[in-house]
C-alpha positions in Angstrom: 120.2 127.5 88.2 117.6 128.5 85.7 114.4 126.7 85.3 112.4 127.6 82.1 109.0 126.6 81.9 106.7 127.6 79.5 105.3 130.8 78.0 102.2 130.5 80.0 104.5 129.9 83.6 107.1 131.8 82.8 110.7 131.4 84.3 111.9 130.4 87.6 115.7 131.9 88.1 115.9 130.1 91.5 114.1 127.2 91.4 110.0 127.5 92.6 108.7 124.9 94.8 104.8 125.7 93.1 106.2 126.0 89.4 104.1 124.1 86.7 105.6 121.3 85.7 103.9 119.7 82.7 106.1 116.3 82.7 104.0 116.0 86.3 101.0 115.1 84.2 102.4 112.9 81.2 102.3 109.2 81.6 104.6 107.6 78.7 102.9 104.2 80.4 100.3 103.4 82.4 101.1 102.4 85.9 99.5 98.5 86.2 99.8 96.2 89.5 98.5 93.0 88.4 97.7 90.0 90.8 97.0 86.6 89.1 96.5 83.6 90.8 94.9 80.6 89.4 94.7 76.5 89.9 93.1 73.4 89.3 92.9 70.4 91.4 91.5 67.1 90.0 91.8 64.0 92.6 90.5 60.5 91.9 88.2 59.1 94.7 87.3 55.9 92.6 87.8 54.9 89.5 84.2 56.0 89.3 84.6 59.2 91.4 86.2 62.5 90.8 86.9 65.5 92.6 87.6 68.6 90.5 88.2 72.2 91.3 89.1 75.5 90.0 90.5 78.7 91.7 91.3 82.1 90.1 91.8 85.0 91.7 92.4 88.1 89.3 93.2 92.0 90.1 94.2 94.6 88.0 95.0 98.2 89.6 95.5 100.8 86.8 97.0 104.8 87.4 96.1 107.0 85.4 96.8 110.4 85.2 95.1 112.9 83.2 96.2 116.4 81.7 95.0 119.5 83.3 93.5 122.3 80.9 94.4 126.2 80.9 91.9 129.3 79.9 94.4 131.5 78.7 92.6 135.2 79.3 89.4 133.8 78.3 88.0 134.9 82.4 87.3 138.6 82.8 86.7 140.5 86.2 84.4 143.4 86.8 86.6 145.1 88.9 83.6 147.4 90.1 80.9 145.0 90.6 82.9 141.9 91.4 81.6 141.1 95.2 84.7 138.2 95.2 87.4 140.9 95.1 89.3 141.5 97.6 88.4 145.3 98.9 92.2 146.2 98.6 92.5 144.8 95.4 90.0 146.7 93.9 91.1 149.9 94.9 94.7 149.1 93.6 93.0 148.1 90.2 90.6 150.8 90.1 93.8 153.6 91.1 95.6 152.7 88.0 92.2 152.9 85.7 91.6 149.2 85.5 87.7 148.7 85.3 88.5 145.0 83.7 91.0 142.5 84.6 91.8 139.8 82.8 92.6 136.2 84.4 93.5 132.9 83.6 92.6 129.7 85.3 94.5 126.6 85.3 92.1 123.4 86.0 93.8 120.7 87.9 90.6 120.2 90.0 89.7 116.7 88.3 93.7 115.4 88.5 93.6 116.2 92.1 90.5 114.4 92.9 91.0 111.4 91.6 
């Protein structure tokens, strides 16, 4: 089965269990729980008395999801100087001539936090 994805994700010939999947983030609807409960009581004591009362008990829980964002090969590495690269890595990179390397980042740190 082939699962195509995007230009930025690529393709998936077997299935991927960490693929991108951009309908994970799209909400055609919101997601709403609501809770409304609400009475009133009125009883007659006298014909000169009254007891009256109101209850209303309101909740609303709302899911919302919101879109990550992608820097498409806007981040570039130092190779040489970056103290964050993995010692290995750098020699690779730096066997095959490349000084610079350039990344992209996607930023799903605010969906997953909420």
């Amino acid at each position: 089965m082939v699962h195509s994805n995007s230009f930025a994700f690529g393709n998936s010939p077997d299935g991927c269990q960490f693929c991108f999947n951009g309908e994970d983030y799209e909400n055609y609807s919101l997601g709403v729980k609501k809770v409304n409960v609400g009475s009133t009581l009125r009883f007659d004591l006298t014909n000169n008395i009254s007891f009256n009362s109101d209850f209303k008990y309101l909740r609303s829980d709302v899911v919302q999801q919101f879109q990550p964002s992608f820097r498409f090969g806007s981040i570039n590495v130092d190779v040489e100087d970056n103290a964050f690269l993995d010692a290995g890595l750098r020699q690779t990179l730096l066997d095959v001539g490349q000084t610079n390397a350039g990344m992209a980042k996607f930023l799903n740190s605010l969906v997953t936090a909420l």
